[in-house]
C-alpha positions in Angstrom: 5.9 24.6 -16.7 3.4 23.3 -14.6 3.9 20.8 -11.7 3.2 16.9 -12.8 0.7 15.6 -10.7 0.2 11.3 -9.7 -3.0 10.1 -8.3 -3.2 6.5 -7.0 -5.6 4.9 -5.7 -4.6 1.9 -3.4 -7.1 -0.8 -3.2 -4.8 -3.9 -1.5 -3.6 -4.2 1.9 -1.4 -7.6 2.2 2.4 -7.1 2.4 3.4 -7.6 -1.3 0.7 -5.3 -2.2 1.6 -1.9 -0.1 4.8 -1.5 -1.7 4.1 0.1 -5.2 1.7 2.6 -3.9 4.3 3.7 -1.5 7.7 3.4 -3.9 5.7 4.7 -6.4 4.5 8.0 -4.4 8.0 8.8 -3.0 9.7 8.4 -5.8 7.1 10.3 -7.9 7.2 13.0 -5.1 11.7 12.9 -5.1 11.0 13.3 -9.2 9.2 16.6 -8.3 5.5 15.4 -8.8 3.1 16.1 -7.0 1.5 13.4 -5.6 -1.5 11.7 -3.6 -2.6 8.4 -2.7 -6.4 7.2 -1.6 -6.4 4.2 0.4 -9.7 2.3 -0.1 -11.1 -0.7 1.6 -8.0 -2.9 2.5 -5.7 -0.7 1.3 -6.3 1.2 4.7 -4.5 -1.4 6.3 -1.4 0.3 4.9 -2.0 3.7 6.9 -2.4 1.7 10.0 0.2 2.7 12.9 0.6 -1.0 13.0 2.1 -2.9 9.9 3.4 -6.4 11.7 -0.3 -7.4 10.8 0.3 -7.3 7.4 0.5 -10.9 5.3 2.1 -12.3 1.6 -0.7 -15.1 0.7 0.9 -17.7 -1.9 -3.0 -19.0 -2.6 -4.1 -17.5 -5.4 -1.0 -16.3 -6.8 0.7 -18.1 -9.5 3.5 -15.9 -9.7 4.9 -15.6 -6.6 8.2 -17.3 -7.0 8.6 -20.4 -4.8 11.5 -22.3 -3.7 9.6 -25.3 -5.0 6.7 -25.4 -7.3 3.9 -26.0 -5.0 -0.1 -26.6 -6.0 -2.6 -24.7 -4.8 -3.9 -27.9 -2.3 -0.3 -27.1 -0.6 -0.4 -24.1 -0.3 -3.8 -23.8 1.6 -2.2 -25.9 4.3 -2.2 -23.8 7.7 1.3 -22.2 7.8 1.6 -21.4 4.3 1.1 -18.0 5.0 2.8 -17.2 7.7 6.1 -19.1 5.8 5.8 -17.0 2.7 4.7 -14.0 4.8 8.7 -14.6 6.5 10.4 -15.9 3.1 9.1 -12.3 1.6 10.4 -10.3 4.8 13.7 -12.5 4.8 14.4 -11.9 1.2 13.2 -8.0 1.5 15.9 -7.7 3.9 18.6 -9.7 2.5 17.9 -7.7 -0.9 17.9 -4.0 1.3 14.6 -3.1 0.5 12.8 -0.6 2.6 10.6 -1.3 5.2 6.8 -0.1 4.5 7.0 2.1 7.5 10.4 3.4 5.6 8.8 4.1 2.7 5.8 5.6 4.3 7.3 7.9 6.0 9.4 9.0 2.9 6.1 9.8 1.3 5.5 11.7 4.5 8.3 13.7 4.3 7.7 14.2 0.6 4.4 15.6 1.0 2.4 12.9 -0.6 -0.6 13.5 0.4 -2.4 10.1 1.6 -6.3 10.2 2.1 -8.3 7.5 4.1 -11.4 6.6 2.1 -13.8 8.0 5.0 -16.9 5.2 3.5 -14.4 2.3 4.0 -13.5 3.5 7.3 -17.1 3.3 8.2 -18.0 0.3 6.7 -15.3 -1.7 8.5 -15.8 0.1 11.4 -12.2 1.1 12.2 -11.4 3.8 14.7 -9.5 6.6 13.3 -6.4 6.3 16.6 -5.3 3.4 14.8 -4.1 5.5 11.8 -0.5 7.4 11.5 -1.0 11.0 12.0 -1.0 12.7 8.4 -3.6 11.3 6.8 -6.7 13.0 5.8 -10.2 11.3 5.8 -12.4 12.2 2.7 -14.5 10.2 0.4 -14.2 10.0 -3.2 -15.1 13.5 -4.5 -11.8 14.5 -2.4 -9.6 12.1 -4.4 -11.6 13.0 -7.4 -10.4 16.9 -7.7 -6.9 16.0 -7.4 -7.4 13.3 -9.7 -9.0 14.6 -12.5 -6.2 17.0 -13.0 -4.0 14.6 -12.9 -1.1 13.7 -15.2 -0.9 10.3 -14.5 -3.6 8.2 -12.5 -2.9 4.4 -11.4 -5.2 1.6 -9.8 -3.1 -0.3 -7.6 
């Protein structure tokens, strides 16, 4: 039997928002699949050596769950990020979730493979130094061949 393949293509880069792209891959790659993930416009914040930038924004998301029901005018105060940025990490911890750098490197050691969308790198003007090493840069044709033979493709 053939290997299972999973292609994701990871479009977000806030804190909330790297996780499934990364749980997903490893634990795709521990199920024997193999896997690869392209990181597209802010989703390349994920493969950046550097995660501490990385924010939870309670604007704009009615479901985030919330100590106490706040409206929106609240929650555009300055500081609401930053708290629900720490209440996620907090809670994260508390719960013993993985670290995104954890889980990156997990995908690492799984062989995920994890492309930079070379375009979005351009666009934003990013320099590639500020990436982790194993990443590939390729535009969408790359993803595309792995993709289009793959079992199972998600948009994240």
């Amino acid at each position: 039997m053939d290997e299972k393949k999973l292609a994701i293509i990871a479009t977000k880069g806030t804190l909330d928002w790297a996780y499934p792209p990364l749980i997903l891959a490893s634990t795709a790659a521990a199920l024997g699949y193999q896997t690869e993930i392209f990181f597209t416009f802010y989703g390349l914040q994920i493969l950046r050596k550097d995660l501490s930038h990385l924010r939870v924004s309670p604007l704009g998301n009615p479901a985030m769950p919330m100590p106490i029901p706040m409206p929106n005018l609240v929650q555009m105060l300055p500081g609401m990020e930053a708290m629900a940025t720490m209440m996620m990490k907090n809670k994260m911890k508390a719960k013993g979730v993985a670290s995104l750098e954890d889980l990156r490197e997990l995908c690492i050691e799984a062989d995920v493979r994890m492309i930079a969308c070379q375009m979005t790198v351009d666009l934003f003007e990013f320099d590639k130094r500020e990436f982790i090493e194993n990443v590939e840069f390729g535009g969408a044709a790359m993803f595309f061949e792995f993709a289009g033979e793959s079992d199972i493709c998600l948009y994240i």
